[in-house]
C-alpha positions in Angstrom: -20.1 -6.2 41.0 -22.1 -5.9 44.5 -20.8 -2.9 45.0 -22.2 -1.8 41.2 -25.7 -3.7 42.0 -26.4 -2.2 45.5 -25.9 1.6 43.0 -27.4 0.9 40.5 -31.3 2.3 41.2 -29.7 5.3 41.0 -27.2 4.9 38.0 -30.7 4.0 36.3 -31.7 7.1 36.9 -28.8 8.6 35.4 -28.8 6.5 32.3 -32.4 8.1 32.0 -31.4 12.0 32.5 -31.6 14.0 30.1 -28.5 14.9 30.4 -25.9 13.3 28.3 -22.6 13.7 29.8 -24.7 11.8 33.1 -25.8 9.2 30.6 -22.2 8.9 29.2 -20.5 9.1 32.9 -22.6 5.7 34.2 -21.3 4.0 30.7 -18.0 5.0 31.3 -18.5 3.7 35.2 -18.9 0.0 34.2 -16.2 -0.1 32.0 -14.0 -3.8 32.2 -16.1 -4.6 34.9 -18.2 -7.9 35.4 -22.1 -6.7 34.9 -25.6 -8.3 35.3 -27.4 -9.0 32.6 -30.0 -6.2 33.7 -27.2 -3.9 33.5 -26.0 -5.1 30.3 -30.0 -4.6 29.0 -29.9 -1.1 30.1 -26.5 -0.3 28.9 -27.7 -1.9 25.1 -31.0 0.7 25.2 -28.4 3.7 24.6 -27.0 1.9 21.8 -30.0 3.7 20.6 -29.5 7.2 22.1 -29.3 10.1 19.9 -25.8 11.2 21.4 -22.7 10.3 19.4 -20.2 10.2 22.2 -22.8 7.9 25.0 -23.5 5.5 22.0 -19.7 5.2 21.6 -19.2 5.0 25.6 -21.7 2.4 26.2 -20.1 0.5 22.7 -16.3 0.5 24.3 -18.1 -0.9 27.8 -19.8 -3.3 25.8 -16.4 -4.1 23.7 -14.6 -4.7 26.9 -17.1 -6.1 29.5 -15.8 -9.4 30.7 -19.3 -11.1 31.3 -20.1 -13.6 28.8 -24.2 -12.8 27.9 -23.1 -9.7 26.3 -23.6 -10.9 22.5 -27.0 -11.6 23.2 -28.5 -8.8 24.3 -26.4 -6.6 21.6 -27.8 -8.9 18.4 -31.1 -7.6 18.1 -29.6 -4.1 17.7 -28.7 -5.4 14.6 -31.6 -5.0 13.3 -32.0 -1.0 13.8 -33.4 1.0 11.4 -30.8 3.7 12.7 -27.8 2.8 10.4 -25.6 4.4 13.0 -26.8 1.8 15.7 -26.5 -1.0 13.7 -23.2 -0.2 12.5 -22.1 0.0 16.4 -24.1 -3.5 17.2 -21.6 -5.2 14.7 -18.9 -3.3 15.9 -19.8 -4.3 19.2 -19.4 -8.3 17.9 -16.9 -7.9 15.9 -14.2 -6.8 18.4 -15.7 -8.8 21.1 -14.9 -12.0 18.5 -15.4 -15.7 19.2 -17.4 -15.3 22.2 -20.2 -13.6 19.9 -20.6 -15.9 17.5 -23.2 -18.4 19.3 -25.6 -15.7 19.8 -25.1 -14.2 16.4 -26.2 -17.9 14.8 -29.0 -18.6 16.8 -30.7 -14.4 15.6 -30.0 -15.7 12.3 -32.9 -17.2 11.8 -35.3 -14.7 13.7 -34.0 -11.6 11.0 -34.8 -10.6 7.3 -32.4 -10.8 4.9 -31.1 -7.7 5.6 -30.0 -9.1 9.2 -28.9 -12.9 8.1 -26.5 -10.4 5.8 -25.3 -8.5 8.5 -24.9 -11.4 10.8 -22.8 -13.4 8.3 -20.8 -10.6 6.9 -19.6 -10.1 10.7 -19.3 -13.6 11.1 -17.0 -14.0 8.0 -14.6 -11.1 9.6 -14.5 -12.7 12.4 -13.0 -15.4 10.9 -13.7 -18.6 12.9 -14.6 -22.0 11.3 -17.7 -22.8 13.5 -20.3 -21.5 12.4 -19.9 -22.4 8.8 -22.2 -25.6 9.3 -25.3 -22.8 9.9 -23.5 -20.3 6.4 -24.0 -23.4 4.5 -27.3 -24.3 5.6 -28.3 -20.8 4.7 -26.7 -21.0 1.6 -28.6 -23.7 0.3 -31.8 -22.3 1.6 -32.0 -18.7 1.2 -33.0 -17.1 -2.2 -31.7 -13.4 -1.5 -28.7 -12.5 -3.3 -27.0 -10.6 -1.0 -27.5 -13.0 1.2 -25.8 -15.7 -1.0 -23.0 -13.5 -2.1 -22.7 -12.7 1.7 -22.3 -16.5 2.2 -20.0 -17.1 -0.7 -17.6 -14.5 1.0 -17.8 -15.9 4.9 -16.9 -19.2 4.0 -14.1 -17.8 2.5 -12.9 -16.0 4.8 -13.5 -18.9 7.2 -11.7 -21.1 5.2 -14.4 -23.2 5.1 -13.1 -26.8 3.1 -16.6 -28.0 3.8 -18.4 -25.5 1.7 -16.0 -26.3 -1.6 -19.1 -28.7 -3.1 -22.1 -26.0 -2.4 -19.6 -23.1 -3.7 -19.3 -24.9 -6.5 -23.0 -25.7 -7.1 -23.6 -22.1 -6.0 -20.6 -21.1 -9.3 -22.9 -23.2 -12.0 -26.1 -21.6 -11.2 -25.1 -17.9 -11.9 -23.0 -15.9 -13.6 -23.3 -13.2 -10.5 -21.9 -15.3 -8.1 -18.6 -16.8 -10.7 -15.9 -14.2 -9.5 -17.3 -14.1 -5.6 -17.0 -18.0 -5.7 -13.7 -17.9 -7.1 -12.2 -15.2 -4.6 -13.3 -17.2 -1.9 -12.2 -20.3 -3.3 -8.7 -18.8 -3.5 -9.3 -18.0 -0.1 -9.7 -21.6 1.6 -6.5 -23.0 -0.8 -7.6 -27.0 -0.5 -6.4 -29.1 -3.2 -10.3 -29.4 -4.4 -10.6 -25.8 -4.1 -7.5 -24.7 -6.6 -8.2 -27.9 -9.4 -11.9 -26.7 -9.7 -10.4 -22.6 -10.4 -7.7 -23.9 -12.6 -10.6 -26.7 -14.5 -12.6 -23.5 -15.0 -9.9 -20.9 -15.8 -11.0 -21.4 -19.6 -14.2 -20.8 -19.5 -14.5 -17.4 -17.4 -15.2 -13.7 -18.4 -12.1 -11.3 -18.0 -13.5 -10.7 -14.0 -13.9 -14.1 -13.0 -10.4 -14.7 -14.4 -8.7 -11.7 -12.7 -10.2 -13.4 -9.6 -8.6 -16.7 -10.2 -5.5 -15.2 -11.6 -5.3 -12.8 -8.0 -6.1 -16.4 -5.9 -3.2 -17.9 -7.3 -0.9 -16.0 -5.6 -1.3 -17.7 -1.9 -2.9 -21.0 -3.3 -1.7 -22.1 -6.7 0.1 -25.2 -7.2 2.6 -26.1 -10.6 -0.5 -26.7 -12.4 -1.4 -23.4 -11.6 2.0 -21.9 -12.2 3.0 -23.4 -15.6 -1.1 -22.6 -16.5 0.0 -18.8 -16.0 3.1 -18.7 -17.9 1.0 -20.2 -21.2 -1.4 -17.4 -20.8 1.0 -14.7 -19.8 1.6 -14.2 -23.8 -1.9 -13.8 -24.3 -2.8 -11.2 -21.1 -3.1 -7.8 -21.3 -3.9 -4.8 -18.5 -5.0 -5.8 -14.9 -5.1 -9.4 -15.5 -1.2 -9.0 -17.0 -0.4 -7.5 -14.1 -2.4 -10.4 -11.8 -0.7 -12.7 -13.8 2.7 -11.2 -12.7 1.6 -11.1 -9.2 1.0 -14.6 -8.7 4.1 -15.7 -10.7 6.3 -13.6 -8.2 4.5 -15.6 -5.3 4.5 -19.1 -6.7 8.0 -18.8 -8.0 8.9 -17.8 -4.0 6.7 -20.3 -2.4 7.3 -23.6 -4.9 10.7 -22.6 -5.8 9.9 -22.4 -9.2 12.1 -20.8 -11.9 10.6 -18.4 -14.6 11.6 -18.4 -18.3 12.7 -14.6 -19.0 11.7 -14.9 -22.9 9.9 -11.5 -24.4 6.6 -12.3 -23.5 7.6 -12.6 -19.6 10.0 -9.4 -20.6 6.5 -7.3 -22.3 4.3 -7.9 -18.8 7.0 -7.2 -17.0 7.7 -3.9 -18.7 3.8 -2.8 -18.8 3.3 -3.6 -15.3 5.9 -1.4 -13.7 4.7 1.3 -16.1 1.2 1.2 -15.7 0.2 -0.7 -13.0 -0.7 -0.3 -9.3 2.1 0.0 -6.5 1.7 -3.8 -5.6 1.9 -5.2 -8.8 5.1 -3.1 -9.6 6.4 -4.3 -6.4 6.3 -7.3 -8.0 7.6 -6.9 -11.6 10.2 -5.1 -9.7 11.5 -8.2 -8.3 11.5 -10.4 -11.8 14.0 -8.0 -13.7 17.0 -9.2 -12.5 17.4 -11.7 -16.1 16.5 -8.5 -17.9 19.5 -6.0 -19.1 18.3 -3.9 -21.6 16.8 -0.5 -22.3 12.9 -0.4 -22.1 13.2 -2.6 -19.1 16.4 -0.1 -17.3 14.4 3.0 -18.7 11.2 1.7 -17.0 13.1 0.9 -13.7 14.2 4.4 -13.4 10.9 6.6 -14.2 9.6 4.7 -11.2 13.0 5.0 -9.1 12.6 7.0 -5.5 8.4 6.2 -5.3 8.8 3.5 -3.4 11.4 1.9 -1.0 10.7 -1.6 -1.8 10.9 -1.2 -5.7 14.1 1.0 -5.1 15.8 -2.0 -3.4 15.2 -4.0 -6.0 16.4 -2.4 -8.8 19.0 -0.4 -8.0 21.6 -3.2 -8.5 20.6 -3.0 -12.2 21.7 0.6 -12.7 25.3 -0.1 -10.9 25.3 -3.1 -13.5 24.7 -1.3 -16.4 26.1 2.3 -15.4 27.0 3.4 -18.9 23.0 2.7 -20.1 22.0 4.3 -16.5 23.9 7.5 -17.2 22.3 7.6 -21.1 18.8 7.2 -19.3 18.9 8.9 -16.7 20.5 12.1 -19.0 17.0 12.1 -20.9 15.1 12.2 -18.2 16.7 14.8 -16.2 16.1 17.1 -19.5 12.7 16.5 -19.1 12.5 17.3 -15.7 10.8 14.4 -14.6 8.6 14.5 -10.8 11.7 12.1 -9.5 14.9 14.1 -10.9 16.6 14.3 -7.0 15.8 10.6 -6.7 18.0 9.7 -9.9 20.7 12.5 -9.1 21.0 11.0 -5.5 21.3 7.6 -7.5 23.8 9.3 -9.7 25.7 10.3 -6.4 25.7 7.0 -5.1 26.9 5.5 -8.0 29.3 7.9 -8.4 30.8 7.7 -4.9 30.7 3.5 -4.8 33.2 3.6 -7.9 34.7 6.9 -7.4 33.6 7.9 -10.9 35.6 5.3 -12.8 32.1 4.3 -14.6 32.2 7.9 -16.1 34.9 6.9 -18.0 33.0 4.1 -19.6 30.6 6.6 -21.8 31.0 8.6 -25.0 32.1 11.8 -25.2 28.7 12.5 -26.8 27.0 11.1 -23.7 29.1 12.6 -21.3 28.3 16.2 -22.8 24.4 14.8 -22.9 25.1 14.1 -18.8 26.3 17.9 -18.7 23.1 19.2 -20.3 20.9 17.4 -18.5 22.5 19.3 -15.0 22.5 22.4 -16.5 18.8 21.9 -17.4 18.3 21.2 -13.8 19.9 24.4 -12.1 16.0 25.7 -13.2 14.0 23.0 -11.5 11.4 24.3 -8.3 13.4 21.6 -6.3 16.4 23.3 -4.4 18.1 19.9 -3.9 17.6 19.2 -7.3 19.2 22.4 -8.0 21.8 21.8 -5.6 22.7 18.1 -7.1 23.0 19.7 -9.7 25.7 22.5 -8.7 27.7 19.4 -7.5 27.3 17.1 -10.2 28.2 19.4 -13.4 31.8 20.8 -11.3 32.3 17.0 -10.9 31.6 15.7 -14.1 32.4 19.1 -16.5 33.7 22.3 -14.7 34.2 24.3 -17.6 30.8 24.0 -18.1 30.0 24.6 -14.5 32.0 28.0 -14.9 29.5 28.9 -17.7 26.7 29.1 -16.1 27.8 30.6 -13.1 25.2 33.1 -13.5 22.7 30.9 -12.9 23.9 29.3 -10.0 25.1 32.8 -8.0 21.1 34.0 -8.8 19.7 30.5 -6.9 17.0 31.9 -4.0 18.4 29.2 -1.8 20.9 30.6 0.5 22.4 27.1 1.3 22.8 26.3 -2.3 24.7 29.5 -2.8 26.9 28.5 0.6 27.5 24.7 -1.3 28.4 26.3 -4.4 31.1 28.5 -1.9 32.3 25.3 -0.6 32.7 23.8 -4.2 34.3 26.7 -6.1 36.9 27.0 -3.0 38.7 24.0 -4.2 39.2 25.5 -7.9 42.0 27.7 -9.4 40.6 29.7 -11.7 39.9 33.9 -12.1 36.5 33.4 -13.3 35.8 31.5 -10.3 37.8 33.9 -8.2 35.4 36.2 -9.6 32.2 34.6 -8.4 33.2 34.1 -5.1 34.0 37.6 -4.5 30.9 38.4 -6.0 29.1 36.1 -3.2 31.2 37.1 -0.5 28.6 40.8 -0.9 26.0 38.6 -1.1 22.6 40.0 0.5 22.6 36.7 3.0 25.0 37.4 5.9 25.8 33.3 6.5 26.9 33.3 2.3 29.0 36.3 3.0 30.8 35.2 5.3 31.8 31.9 4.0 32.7 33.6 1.1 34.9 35.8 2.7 36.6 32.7 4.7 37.3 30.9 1.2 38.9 34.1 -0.4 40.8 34.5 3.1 42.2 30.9 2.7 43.0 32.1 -0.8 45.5 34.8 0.6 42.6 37.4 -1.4 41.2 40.1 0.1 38.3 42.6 -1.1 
């Protein structure tokens, strides 16, 4: 640093030019280096310069600078009326972590409300136990309601056990603060904590239930478990889907098993058709008990949107493969967003049993199956299209042979080249016919491997 002191008249001056690259160069300059505090107090002033990319400079230096004093000459920035500068003083904190805390609890009590906010929001990301002595005196104290629902959520995060008794004093004195309480509740998990949520579950609006319902999920206990199972009948929407959430992660954590009756089999069903990706994540995993239609059906319109889900229920379709097949032939009619997903499914099964589960369905269903690929030889999807071409001369070649047509008029040139490769292995003059017909197709590559399968036919054009 002596060598930084003896220059730094004259980085002062640069830090005043007018020009900003010079202002951001001397930032740049101190980077992960020990500093003076009267450097650090200079380098804070452009914190408040007009110039994006120096405020960002001298915010990285400040990030990284090893000296200790650093938080205290960045706190009062907090208080800005630039939004921008503010936002980078709590940055600033933030990522420099424990070591700002002190200074950040002693500004508390110099700010507004708007600052004690600020202050304790960063201290709650932060995440460190000790200042929750000075969140709960400010708790108590302070009459602001951002302020308090600032608090609520810091101790949470903070995992504050101390704070249980004042969060619940803070729950009974306002219906705003119910479901912030009970998040951070769920948060700090002591045995206090979860009996108060579960003693109060009864007497909540739908939001301050979801909340308890979502806390369950990391901190219930038995009593919290067997409570969700009696209400699952009576849930409906987001909190149904909470509800199947938290089950999913109590039954993992405690061990627990879950009754499959119909009312566990109805959330199930609704949650992996309606709700968001996490809860279906979930449901996805509670289906194994579960082998009939509206739950397979469901499994599959979801199939191939996510890799977890697919993981978990594609040992039901190779279960049931004779209700797969019927399923999955309705939905390919239909075109559904996911038709490659379930004819790649369709491919697998196919290949793991060598087709013998074909031989399980109906007549009927097998000439539904064959419909369904025909249906898809018009999808926009050329590897739908292409499943397809591979699919019907496995399952039903005669009908493959009808709609040649189709299939020799695809716009994919390596479609046309598979269906080459395919019709190569049949004896038949109508296929003979097609193959001649793509061996003058417009595509030189299709031509020519046209040409090669009529060769190895002893034909020649």
């Amino acid at each position: 640093m002596s060598n930084n002191s003896s220059n730094f008249s004259e980085d002062l001056q640069k830090l005043h030019s007018e020009d900003p690259y010079q202002r951001r160069e001397i930032a740049e300059k101190y980077f992960d280096k020990e500093l003076t505090d009267e450097v650090i107090e200079e380098l804070c002033k452009l914190l408040l310069d007009a110039d994006n990319g120096v405020r960002d400079a001298v915010a990285n230096t400040l990030i990284y600078c090893p000296s200790q004093p650093v938080a205290q000459f960045v706190v009062p920035y907090i208080a800005s009326k630039q939004i921008a500068t503010r936002n980078l003083a709590g940055e600033v904190l933030l990522k420099r972590g424990i070591s700002s805390i002190p200074a950040m609890v002693e500004y508390i009590d110099k700010g507004n409300d708007d600052d004690k906010k600020f202050i304790i929001d960063v201290l709650g990301l932060i995440g460190d136990l000790s200042p929750e002595k000075k969140i709960i005196e400010v708790l108590k104290s302070n009459n602001d309601e951002n302020v308090i629902l600032a608090c609520i959520e810091a101790l949470g995060n903070i995992k504050s056990e101390n704070s249980v008794a004042e969060l619940t004093n803070v729950y009974d004195s306002s219906e705003l603060y119910r479901p912030t309480v009970m998040e951070a509740l769920g948060k700090i998990g002591s045995d206090d904590a979860v009996n108060y949520m579960i003693e109060k579950y009864h007497m909540e609006d739908e939001l301050t239930k979801f909340s308890i319902i979502e806390s369950f999920e990391f901190i219930g206990n038995e009593q919290a478990f067997f409570l969700l199972l009696s209400e699952l009948k009576k849930l409906t929407g987001q909190l149904a889907w909470a509800a199947i959430l938290s089950l999913k992660g109590l039954k993992d954590k405690l061990n627990l098993d879950i009754p499959f009756d119909e009312s566990m089999k109805n959330s199930v069903l609704d949650t992996l058709v309606d709700a968001d990706l996490n809860y279906k994540r979930a449901a996805s995993y509670l289906i194994q008990a579960f082998n009939d239609n509206d739950i397979l059906l469901a499994c599959l319109k979801i199939y191939g949107k996510d890799q977890e889900i697919d993981e978990n229920v594609k040992a039901k379709f190779f279960e049931n493969p004779v209700m797969f097949y019927s399923k999955a032939a309705a939905l390919l009619k239909n075109n559904v967003e996911n038709s490659k997903a379930i004819l790649d499914l369709m491919k697998e099964l196919i290949e793991n049993d060598g087709g013998e589960s074909l031989s399980k369905i109906s007549p009927l269903e097998l000439r539904n199956l064959s419909d369904s690929f025909t249906t898809c030889l018009e999808n926009t999807d050329e590897e739908v299209r292409r499943s397809a071409i591979e699919l019907l001369f496995f399952l039903d070649p005669e009908t493959g042979v009808l709609f040649l047509d189709t299939m020799l008029s695809d716009d994919n040139y390596w479609n046309r080249i598979r269906l080459v490769e395919i019709l190569e292995n049949f004896d038949d003059e109508r296929i003979t016919e097609a193959i001649k017909k793509l061996a003058h197709d417009p595509e030189e590559m299709v031509a020519e491997r046209a040409l090669m399968a009529l060769n190895q036919k002893g034909i020649t054009l």
